[in-house]
Structures are given as structure tokens and as C-alpha cells.
C-alpha positions as CSV (number, residue, x, y, z in Angstrom):
1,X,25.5,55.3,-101.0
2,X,29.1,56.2,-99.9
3,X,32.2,56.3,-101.8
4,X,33.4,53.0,-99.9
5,X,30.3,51.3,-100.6
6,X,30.8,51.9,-104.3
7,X,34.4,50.7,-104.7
8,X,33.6,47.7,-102.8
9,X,30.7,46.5,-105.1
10,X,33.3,47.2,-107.9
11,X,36.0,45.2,-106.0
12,X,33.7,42.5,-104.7
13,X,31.9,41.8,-108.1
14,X,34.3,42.7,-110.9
15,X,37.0,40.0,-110.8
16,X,40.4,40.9,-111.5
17,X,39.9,44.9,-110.4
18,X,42.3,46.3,-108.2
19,X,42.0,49.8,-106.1
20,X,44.7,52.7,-106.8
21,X,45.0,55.7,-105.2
22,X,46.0,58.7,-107.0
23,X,45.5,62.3,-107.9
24,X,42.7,63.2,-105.2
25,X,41.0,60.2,-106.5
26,X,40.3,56.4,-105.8
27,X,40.2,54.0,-108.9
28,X,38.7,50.7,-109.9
29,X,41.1,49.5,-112.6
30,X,41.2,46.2,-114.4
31,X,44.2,44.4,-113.4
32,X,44.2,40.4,-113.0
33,X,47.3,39.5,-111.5
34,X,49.0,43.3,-111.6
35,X,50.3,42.6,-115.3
36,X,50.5,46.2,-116.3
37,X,51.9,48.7,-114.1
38,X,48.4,50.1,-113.4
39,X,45.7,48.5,-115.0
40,X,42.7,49.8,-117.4
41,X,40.0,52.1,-115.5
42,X,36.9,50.8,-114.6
43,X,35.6,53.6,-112.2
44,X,36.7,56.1,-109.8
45,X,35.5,58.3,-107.4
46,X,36.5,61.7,-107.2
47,X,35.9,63.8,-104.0
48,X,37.6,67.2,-104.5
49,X,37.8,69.4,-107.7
50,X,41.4,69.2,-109.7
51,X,42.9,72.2,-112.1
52,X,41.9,70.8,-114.9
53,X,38.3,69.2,-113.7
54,X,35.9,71.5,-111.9
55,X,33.0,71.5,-113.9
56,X,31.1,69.3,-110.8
57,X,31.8,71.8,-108.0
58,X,33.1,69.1,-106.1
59,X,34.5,71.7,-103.3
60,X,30.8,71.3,-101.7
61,X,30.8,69.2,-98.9
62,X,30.1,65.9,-98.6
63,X,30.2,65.7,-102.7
64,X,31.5,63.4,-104.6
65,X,31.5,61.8,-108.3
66,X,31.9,59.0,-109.4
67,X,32.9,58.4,-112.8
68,X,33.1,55.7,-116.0
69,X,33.9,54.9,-119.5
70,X,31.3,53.4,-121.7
71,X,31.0,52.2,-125.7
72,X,30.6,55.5,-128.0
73,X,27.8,54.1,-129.4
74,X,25.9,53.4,-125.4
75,X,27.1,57.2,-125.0
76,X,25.2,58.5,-127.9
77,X,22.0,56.4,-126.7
78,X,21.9,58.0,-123.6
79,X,23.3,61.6,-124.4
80,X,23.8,62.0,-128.1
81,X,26.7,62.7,-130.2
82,X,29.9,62.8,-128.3
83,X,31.1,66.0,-128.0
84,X,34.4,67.3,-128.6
85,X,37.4,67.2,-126.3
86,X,37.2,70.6,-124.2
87,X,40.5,73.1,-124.2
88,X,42.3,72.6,-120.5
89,X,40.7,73.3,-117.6
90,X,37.2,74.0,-119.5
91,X,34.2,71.5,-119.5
92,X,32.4,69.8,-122.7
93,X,29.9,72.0,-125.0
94,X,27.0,70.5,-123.6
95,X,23.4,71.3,-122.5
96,X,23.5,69.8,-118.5
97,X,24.1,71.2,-115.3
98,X,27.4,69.4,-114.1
99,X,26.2,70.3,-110.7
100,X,23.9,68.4,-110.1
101,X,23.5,65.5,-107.6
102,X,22.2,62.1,-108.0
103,X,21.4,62.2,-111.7
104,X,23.6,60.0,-114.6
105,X,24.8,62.7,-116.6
106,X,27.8,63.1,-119.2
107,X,31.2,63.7,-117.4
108,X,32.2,67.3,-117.6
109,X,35.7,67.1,-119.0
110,X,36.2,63.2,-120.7
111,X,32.4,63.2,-121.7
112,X,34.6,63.7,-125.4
113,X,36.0,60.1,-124.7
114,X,32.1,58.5,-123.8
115,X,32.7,58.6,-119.8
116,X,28.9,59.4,-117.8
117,X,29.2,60.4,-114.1
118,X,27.0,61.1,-110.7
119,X,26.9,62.9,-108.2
120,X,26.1,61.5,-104.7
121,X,24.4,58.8,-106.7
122,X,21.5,57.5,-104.4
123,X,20.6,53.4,-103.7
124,X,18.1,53.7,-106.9
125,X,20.8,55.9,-108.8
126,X,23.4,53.4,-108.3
127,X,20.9,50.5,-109.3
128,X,20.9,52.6,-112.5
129,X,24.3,52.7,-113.0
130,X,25.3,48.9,-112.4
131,X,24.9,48.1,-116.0
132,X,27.2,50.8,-117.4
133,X,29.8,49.7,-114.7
134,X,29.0,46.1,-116.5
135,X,29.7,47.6,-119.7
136,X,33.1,49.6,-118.3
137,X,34.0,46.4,-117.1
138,X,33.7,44.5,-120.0
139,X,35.0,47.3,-122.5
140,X,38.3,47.4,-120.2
141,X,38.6,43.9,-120.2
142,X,39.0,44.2,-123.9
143,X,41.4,47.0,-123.4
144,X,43.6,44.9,-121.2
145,X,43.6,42.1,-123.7
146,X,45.1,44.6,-126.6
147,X,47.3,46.2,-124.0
148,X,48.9,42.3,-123.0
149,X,49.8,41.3,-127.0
């Protein structure tokens, strides 16, 4: 899998999603006729570490994450309690290696507001992750709707 090949799934089977640019990253937002200014994330993919996010060493080459906000309550199936918000620049008090490639894993810094990540997710990985970027999709449509009122 690539990082183009990602966003275009998002893009070609999420209706509504737009792709922004921004802060060393590329986003899939919710954003049906660019109502709001940005739209609600659905995904990004980030491909170099930031000051206050480098708990995935993505200065390797050739790295990359790619990253999403589920429901609390799919979080704590997959990873337990949610863990509490990290002080800047630090990662989340939990028991994974942040590091590591092609594996669904908590997200080092926002894991505190349910987001998973991987890293260079493979074909099979990425089969994994389609439902939670289902789930993204459908918790930022909800988002969007309480955002428009």
C-alpha cells in the first residue's frame, strides 16, 4: 500500500470527503459541498515526525502512518480503557511499541481521544482497517451534522 492509494480509496468510496493539505500531512475530512471551512477528519496520513508527535519515528524512510478516529467504546474493544491525554510533545501511557510497522495499534499522542494508527499498513493490514475507516466515516458524518445546526 502507498499513501496515495489510501487517500484514494478514502476519496473514491466515502462520499462527501474532501483532501486537505496541511501540517506535514494529507487529510480525508468529511465535507459535502465545502460547508465548513475544513470539514471533520476522517483520516490522514502523516509522513514526517511533528514537535509535538514523534512517538512513531516517522523520520525513517519510506515511513508513514496513517491515522483515525473511532467510537470510545470500539477503542476500548480493541485496546482497553482510553488513556489519558499525554503532556506536549510526550506520547500516551501505554504498553505498545509506536514503532512498529504494519500493525493496528493506538495512536501515540490522540490515542486519549480513541484514534488507532499503522504504520506502512500492508494489502491485508489495510483490509483490516477498512471497517474502522467505516466507522470514522460514519462517526464524522455525525459530527458534521452537530457542527451544521
Amino acid at each position: 500500500m502507498t499513501p496515495d492509494k489510501i487517500l484514494n480509496y478514502c476519496l473514491e468510496n466515502l462520499e462527501g470527503t474532501v483532501l486537505v493539505e496541511s501540517w506535514g500531512e494529507k487529510g480525508i475530512f468529511y465535507n459535502p459541498d465545502h460547508v465548513l471551512k475544513r470539514g471533520v477528519y476522517i483520516l490522514t496520513v502523516k509522513e514526517k515526525d511533528g514537535d509535538n508527535d514523534k512517538g512513531s519515528d516517522l523520520y525513517r524512510e519510506n515511513v508513514y502512518r496513517v491515522n483515525l478516529g473511532i467510537r470510545k467504546s470500539t477503542f476500548a474493544e480493541l485496546f482497553g480503557a482510553v488513556p489519558k491525554r499525554p503532556p506536549a510533545g510526550g506520547v500516551v501511557d501505554m504498553d505498545y511499541d509506536f514503532t512498529v510497522l504494519d500493525e493496528i495499534l493506538p495512536h501515540p499522542v490522540y490515542a486519549w481521544m480513541a484514534w488507532i494508527c499503522a504504520l506502512n499498513p500492508s494489502e491485508k493490514t489495510f483490509e483490516e482497517l477498512k471497517p474502522y475507516i467505516q466507522e470514522s466515516y460514519e462517526y464524522a458524518k455525525e459530527k458534521f451534522k452537530k457542527r451544521r445546526k
